[in-house]
N, C-alpha and C positions, 0 to 999 in steps of 0.2 A: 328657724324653719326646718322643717324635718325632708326627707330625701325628697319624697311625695311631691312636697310642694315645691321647691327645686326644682323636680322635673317638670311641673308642669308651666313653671315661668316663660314665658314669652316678652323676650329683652328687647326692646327697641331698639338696641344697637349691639353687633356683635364685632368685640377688635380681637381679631387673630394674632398674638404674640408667640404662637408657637417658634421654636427653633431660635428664639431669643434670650437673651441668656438676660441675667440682671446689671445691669437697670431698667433694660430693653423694656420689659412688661409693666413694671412701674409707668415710665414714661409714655407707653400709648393707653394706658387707664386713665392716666389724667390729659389727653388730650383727647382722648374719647367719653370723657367725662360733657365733655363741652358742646357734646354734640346732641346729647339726650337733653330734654325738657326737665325739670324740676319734677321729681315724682315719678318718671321714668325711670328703667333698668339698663343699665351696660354689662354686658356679657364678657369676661375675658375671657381666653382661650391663651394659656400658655403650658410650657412641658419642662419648663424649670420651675425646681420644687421649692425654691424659696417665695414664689409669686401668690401661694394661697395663703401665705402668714403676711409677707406683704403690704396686699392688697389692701384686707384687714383694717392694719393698724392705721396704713395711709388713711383710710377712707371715712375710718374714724375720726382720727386727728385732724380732719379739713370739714368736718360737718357732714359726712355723708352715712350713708347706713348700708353697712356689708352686710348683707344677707344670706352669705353662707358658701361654701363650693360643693363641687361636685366631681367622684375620679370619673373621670374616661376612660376610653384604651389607649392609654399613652401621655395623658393628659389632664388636667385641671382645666373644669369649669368653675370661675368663680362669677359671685352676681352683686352689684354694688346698685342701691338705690341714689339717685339725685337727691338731693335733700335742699339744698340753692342754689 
């Protein structure tokens, strides 16, 4: 997805991981994973920099579809599709 479309995502659910270090932001993407619909978007927000490589691989590896992040000031937007 390029920036553009990124920006204009509107995530059904947005989990604030900022000020968490790792595993921290792992572990509430996947318990915010469960709270979005199938086809739905979860929003992280985290400011630890290993969360947008992370995220990724996780979200891969369990069937789901990472669609990209985004810098803030300060922070990572990253955006994971439901997939099941």
């Amino acid at each position: 997805m390029t920036t553009e479309d990124l920006n204009s995502i509107e995530a059904a659910s947005v989990v604030d991981a900022r000020g968490s270090a790792c595993p921290g932001p792992l572990l509430e993407a996947k318990k915010g994973i469960g709270t979005v619909k199938v086809g739905e978007i979860l929003e992280i927000l985290s400011n630890d920099s290993a969360t947008k490589n992370d995220i990724p691989i996780w979200a891969n590896k369990v069937g789901h579809e990472s669609l990209g992040h985004l810098e803030a000031d300060g922070y990572d937007r990253i955006f994971v599709r439901r997939k099941k």
